[in-house]
C-alpha positions in Angstrom: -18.5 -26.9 -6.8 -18.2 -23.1 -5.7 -16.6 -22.3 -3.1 -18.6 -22.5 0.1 -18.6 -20.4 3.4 -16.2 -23.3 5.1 -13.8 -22.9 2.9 -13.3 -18.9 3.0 -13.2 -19.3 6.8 -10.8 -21.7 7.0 -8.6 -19.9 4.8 -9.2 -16.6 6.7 -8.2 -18.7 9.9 -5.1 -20.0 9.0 -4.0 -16.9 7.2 -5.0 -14.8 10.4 -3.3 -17.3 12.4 -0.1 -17.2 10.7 0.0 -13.5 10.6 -0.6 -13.6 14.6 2.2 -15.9 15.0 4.6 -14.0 12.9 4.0 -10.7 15.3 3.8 -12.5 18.0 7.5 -13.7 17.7 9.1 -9.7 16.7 10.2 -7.1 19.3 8.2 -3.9 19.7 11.8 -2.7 18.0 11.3 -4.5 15.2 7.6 -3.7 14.7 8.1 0.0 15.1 11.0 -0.2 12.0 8.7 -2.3 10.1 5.7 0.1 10.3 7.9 3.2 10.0 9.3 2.0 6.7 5.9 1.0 5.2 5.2 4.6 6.4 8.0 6.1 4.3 7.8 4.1 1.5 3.6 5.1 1.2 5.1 8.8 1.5 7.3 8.3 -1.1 4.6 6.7 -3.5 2.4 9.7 -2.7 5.0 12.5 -2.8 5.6 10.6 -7.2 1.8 10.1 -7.5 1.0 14.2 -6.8 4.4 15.3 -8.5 3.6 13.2 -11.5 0.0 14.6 -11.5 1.4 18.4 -11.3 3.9 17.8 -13.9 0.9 16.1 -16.7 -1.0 19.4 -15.1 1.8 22.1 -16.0 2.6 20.2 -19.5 -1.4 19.8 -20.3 -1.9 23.9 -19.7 1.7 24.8 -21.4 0.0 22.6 -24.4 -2.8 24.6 -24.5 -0.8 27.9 -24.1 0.9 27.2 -27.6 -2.2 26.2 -29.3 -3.7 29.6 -28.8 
């Protein structure tokens, strides 16, 4: 009762398939907005990730500055 190599196809065929026909139907104008705001919203993720890792970085060693 596992799931069998038929069945992982078939869903990666109709998910591939719906994904086709979905781009298929936008304009190379909408496809461009749609990739450039995935674009800004991954730089915005990764501009928070590195800030919030300075900012645990600068309050770790000010931590250890006091201890001393």
């Amino acid at each position: 009762m596992g799931v069998s190599i038929d069945k992982i196809s078939t869903f990666i065929t109709y998910w591939l398939s719906v994904l086709l026909a979905f781009f298929g139907v936008q304009t190379a104008e909408k496809l461009a907005l749609m990739t450039g705001s995935a674009c800004a919203i991954f730089t915005a993720l990764v501009n928070f990730w590195y800030r919030r890792k300075t900012w645990r970085y600068l309050a770790d060693r000010c931590d250890k500055k006091e201890r001393s």
